[in-house]
Backbone as CSV, one residue per row, in Angstrom:
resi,resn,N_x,N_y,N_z,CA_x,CA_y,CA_z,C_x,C_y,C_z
1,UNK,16.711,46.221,83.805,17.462,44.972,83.753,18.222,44.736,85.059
2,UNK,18.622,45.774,85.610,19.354,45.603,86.529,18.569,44.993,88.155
3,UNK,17.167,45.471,88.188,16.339,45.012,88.870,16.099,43.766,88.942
4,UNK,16.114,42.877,87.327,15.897,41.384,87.578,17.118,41.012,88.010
5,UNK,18.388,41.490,88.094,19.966,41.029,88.653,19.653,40.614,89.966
6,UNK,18.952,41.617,91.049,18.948,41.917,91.967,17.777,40.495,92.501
7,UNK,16.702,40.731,91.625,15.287,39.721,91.890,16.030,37.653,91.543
8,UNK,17.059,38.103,90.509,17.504,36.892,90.589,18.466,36.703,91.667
9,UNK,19.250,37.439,92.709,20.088,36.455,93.837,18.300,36.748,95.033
10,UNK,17.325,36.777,94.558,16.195,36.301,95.775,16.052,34.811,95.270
11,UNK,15.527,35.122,94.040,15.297,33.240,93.593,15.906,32.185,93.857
12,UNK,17.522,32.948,93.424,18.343,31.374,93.388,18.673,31.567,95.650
13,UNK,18.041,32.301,96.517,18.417,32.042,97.671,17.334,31.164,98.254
14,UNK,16.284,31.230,97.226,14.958,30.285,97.773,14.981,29.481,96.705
15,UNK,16.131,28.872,96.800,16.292,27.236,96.338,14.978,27.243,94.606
16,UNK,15.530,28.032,94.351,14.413,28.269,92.708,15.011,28.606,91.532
17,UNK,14.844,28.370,90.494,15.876,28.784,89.140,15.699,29.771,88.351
18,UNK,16.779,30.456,87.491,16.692,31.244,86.901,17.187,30.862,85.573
19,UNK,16.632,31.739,84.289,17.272,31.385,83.033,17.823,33.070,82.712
20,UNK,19.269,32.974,82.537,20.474,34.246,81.890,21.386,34.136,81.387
21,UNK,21.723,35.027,81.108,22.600,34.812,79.998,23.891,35.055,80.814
22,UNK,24.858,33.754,80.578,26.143,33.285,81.004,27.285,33.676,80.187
23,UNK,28.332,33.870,80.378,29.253,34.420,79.463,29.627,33.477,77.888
24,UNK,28.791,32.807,77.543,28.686,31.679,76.597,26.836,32.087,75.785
25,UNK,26.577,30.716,76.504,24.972,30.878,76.428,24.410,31.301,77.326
26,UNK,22.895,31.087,76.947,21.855,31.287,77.974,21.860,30.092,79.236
27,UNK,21.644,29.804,80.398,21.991,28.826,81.433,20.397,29.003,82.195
28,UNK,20.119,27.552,82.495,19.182,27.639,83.441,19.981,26.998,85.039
29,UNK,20.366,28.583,85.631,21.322,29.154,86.986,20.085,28.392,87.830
30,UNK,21.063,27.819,88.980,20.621,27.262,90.123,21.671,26.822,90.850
31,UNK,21.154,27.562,92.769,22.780,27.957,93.677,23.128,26.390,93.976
32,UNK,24.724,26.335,93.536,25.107,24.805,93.532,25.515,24.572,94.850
33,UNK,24.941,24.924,95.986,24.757,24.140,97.092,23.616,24.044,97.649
34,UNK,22.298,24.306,96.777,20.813,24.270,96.773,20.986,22.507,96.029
35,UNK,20.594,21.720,97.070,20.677,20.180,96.340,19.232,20.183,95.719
36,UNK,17.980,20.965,96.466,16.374,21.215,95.694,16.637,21.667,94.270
37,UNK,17.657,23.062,94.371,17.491,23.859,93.240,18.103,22.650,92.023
38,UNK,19.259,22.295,92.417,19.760,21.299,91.546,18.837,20.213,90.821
39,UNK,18.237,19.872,91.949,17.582,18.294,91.223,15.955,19.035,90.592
40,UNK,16.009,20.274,90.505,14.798,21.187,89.587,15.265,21.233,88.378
41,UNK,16.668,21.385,88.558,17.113,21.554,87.072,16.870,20.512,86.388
42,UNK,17.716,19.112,86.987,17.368,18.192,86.132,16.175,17.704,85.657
43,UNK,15.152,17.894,86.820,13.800,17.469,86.199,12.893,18.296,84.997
44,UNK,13.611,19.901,85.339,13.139,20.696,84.391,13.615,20.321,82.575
45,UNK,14.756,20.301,82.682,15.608,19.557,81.729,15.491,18.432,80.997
46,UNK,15.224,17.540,81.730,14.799,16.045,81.374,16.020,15.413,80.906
47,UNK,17.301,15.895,82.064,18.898,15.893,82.091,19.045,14.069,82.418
48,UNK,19.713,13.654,81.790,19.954,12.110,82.339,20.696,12.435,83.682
49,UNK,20.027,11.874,84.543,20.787,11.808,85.991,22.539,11.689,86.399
50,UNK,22.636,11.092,85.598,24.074,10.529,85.323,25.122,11.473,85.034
51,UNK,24.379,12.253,84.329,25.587,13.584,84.102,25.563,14.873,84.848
52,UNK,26.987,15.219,85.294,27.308,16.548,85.948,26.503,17.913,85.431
53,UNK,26.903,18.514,86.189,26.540,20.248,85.522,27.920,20.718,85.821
54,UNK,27.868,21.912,85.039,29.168,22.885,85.602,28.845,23.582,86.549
55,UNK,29.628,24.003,87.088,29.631,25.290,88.444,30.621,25.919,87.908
56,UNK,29.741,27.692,87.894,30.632,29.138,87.427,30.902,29.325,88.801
57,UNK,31.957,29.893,88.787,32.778,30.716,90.263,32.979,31.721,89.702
58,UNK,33.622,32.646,91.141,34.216,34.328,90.392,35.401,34.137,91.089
59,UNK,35.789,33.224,91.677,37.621,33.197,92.144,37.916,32.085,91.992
60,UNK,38.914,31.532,92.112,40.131,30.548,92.401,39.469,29.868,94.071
61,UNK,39.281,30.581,94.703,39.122,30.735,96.333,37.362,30.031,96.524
62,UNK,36.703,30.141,95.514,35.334,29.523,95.569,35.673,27.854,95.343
63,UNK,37.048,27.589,94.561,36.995,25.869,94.694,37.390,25.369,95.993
64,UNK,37.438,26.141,97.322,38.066,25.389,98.489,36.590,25.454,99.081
65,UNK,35.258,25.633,98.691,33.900,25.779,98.855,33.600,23.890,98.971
66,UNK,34.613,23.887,98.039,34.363,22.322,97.206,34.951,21.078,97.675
67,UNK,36.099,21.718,98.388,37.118,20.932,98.990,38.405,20.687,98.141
68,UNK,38.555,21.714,97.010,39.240,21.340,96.135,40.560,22.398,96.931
69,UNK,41.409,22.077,96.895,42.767,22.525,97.153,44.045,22.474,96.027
70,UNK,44.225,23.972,95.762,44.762,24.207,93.851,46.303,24.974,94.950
71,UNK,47.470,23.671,94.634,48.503,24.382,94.728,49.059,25.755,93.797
72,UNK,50.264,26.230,94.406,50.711,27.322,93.662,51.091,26.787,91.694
73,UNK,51.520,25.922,91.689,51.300,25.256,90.065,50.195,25.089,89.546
74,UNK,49.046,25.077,89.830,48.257,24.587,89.100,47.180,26.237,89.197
75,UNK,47.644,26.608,90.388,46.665,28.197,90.673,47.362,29.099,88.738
76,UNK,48.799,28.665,88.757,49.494,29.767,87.862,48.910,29.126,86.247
77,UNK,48.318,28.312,86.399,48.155,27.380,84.830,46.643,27.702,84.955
78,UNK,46.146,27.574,86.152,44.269,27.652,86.036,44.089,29.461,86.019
79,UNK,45.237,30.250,85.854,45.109,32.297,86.075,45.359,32.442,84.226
80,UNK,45.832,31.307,83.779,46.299,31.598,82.091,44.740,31.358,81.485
81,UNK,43.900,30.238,82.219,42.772,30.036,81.343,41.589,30.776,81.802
82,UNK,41.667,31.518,83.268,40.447,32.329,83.989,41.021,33.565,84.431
83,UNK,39.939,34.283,84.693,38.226,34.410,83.861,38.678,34.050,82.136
84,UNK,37.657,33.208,81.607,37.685,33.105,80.797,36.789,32.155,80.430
85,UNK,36.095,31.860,78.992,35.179,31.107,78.024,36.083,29.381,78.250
86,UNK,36.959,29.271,79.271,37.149,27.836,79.649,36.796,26.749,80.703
87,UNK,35.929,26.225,80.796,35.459,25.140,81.635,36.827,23.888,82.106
88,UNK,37.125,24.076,83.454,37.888,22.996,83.365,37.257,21.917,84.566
89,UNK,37.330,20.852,84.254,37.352,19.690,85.370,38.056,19.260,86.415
90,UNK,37.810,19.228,87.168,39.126,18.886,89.024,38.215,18.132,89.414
91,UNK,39.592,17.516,90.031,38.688,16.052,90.777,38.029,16.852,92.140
92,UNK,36.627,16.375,93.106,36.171,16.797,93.758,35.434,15.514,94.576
93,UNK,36.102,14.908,95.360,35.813,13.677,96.013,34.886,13.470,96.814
94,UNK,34.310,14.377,97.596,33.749,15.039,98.524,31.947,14.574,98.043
95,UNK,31.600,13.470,99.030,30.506,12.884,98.788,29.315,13.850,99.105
96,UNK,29.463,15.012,99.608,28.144,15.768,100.288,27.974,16.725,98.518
97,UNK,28.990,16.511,97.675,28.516,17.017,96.639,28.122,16.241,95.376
98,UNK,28.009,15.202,95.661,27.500,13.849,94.975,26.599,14.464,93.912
99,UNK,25.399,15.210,94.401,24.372,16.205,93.362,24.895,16.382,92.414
100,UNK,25.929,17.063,92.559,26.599,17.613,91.457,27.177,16.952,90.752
101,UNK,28.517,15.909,91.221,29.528,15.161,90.520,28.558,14.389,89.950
102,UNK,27.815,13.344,90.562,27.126,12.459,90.238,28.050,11.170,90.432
103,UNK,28.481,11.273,90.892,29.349,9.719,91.065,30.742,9.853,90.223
104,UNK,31.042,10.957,89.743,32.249,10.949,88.897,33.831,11.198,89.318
105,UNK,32.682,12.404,90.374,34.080,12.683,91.833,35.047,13.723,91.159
106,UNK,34.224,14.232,90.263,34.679,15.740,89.415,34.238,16.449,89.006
107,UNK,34.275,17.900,88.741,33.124,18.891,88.830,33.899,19.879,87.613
108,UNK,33.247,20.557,86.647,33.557,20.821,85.757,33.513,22.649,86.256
109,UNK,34.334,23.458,86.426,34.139,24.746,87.120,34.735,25.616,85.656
110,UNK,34.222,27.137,85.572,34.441,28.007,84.736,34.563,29.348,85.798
111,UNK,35.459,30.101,85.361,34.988,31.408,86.182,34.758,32.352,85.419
112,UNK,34.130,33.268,85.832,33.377,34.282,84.731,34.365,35.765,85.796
113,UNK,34.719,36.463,85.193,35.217,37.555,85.536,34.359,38.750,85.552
114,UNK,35.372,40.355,85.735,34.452,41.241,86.131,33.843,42.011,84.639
115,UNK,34.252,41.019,83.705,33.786,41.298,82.478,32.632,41.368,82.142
116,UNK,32.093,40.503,82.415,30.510,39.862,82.912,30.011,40.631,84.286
117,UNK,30.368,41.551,84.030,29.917,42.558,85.504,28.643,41.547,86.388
118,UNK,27.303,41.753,85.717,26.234,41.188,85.956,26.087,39.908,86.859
119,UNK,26.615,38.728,86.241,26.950,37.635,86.667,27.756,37.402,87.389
120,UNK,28.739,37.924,87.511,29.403,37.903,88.265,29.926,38.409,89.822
121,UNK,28.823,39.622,89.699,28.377,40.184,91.256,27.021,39.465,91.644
122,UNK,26.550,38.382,90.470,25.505,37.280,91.327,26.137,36.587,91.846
123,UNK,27.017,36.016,91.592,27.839,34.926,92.453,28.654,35.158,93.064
124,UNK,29.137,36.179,93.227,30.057,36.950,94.182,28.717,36.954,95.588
125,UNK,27.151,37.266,95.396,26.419,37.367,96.667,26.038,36.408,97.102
126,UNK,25.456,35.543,95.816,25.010,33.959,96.272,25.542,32.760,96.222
127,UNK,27.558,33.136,95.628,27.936,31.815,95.855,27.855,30.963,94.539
128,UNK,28.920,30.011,94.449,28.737,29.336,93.077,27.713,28.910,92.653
129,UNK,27.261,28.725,91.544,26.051,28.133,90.330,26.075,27.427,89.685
130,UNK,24.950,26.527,89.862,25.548,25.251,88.682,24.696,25.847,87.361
131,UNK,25.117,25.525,86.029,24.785,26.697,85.151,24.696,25.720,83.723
132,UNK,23.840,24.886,83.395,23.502,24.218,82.341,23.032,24.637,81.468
133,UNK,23.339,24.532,80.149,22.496,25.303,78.696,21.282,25.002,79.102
134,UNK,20.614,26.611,78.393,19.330,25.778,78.291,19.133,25.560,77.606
135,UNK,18.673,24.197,77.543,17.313,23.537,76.633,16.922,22.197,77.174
136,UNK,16.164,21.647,77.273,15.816,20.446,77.178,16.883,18.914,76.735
137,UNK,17.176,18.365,77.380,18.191,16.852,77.276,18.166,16.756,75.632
138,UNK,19.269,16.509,74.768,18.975,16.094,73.544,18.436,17.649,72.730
139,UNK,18.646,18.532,73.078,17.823,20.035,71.878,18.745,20.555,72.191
140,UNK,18.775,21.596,70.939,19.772,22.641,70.948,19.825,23.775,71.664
141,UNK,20.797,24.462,72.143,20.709,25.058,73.271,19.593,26.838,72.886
142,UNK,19.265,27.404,73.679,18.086,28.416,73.090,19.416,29.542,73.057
143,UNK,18.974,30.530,72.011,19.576,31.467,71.374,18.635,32.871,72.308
144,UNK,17.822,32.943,72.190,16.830,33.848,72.824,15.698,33.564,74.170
145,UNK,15.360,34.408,74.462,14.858,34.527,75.594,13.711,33.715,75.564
146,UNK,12.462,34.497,74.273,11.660,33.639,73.339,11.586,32.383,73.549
147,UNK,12.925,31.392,73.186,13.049,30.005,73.031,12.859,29.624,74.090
148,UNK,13.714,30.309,75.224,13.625,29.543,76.290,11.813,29.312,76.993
149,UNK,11.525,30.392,76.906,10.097,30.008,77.368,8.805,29.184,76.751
150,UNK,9.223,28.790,75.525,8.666,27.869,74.544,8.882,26.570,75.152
151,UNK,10.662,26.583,75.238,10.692,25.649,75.938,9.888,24.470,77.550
152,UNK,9.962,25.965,78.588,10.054,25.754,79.745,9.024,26.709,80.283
153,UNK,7.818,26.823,79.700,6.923,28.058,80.344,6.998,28.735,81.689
154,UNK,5.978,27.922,82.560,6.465,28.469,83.778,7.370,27.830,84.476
155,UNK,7.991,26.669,84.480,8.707,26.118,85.445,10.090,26.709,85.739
156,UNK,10.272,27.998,85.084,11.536,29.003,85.514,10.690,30.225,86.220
157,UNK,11.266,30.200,87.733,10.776,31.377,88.089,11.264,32.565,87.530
158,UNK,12.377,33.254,86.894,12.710,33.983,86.316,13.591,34.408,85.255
159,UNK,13.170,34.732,83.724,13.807,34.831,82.641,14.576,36.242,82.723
160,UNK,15.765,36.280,82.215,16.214,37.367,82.528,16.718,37.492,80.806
161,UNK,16.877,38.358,79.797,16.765,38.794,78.713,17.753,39.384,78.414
162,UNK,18.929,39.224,77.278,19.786,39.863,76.855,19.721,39.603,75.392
163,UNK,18.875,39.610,74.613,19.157,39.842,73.624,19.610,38.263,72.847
164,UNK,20.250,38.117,71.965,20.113,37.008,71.513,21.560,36.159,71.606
165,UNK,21.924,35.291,72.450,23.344,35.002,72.227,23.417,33.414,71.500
166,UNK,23.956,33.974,70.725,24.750,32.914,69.352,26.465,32.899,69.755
167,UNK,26.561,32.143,70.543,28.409,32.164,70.995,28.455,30.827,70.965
168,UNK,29.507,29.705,70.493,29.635,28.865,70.948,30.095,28.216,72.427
169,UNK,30.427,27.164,73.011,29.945,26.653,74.317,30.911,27.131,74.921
170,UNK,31.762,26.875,76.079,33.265,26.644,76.615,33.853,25.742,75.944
171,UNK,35.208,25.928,76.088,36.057,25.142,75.675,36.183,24.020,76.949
172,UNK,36.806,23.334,77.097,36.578,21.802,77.944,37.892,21.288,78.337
173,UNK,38.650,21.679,78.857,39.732,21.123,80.009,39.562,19.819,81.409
174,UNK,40.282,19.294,81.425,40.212,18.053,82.354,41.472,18.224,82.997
175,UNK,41.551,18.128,84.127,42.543,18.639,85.612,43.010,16.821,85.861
176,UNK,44.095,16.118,85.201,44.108,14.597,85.569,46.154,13.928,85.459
177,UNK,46.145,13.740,86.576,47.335,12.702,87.196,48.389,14.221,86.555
178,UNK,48.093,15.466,87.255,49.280,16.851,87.001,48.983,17.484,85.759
179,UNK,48.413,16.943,84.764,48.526,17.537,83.294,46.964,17.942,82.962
180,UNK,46.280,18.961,82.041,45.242,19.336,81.512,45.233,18.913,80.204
181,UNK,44.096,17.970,80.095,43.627,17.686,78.862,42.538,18.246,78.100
182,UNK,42.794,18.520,76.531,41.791,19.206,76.543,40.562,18.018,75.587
183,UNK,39.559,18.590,76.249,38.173,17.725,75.571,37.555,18.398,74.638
184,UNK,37.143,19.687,74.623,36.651,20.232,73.630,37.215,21.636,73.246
185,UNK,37.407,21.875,71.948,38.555,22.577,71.357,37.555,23.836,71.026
């Protein structure tokens, strides 16, 4: 297992995707400053254009990647919810990441800690990930490895296998005018 860890930061460095298991669900991973790898996802997906992906980080220090700049208040409120199973939203204005926002001019970031050993020394080598359930636009997200390739035969260069995760999603925070709202509980 530890070999496909290694075979997945080759893929996602040649702009190509991977499906693993994320500290939630399973994610079809692609490096979120690969604008190719990105717009694979969506086509793989059959993602309405219109909507964002998240990007997992492993620091605080990966959102200035973004242009995002997190004073000392908001660093001490975003250390209560990370590492952790919380997705939050910050505004991210910065048109060269358009891919991502999609016109929203906000980017939905989670950080995964050293809990997630695995994942988290992937993106510690290759840099943030944009990290969408998998399944297909409109289907439920895949539980197993199995599903996913039912889904998506070959158009993932590499499935990586843990067994079966049944966890529900992130929770859903929004970063807006000083205060965090929450979207999904």
């Amino acid at each position: 297992m530890k070999n496909d860890w290694i075979k997945a930061e080759e893929v996602l460095d040649n702009d190509s995707v991977v499906v693993l298991p994320t500290d939630t669900l399973y994610g079809i991973i692609g490096n979120a400053f690969s604008k190719k790898a990105v717009q694979k996802i969506y086509k793989i997906k059959g993602r309405d254009s219109s909507k964002p992906f998240i990007v997992l980080i492993s620091s605080i220090i990966d959102l200035e990647k973004f242009g995002i700049k997190v004073g000392d208040k908001e660093a001490k409120i975003l250390e209560k919810f990370w590492p952790g199973k919380v997705s939050i939203i910050l505004p991210c204005k910065l048109a060269k990441f358009e891919y991502i926002h999609r016109g929203t001019n906000s980017i939905a970031f989670r950080m995964i800690g050293k809990k997630n050993k695995n994942l988290y020394e992937l993106i510690n080598k290759v840099g943030p990930i944009v990290a969408p359930s998998c399944n297909p636009e409109g289907e439920i997200p895949v539980k197993t490895i199995k599903e996913a390739k039912k889904y998506f035969t070959d158009k993932i260069t590499l499935y990586i296998n843990a067994g079966k995760k049944d966890v529900p999603p992130s929770k859903l925070l929004k970063y807006e005018n000083g205060e965090f709202i929450i979207l999904r509980a």
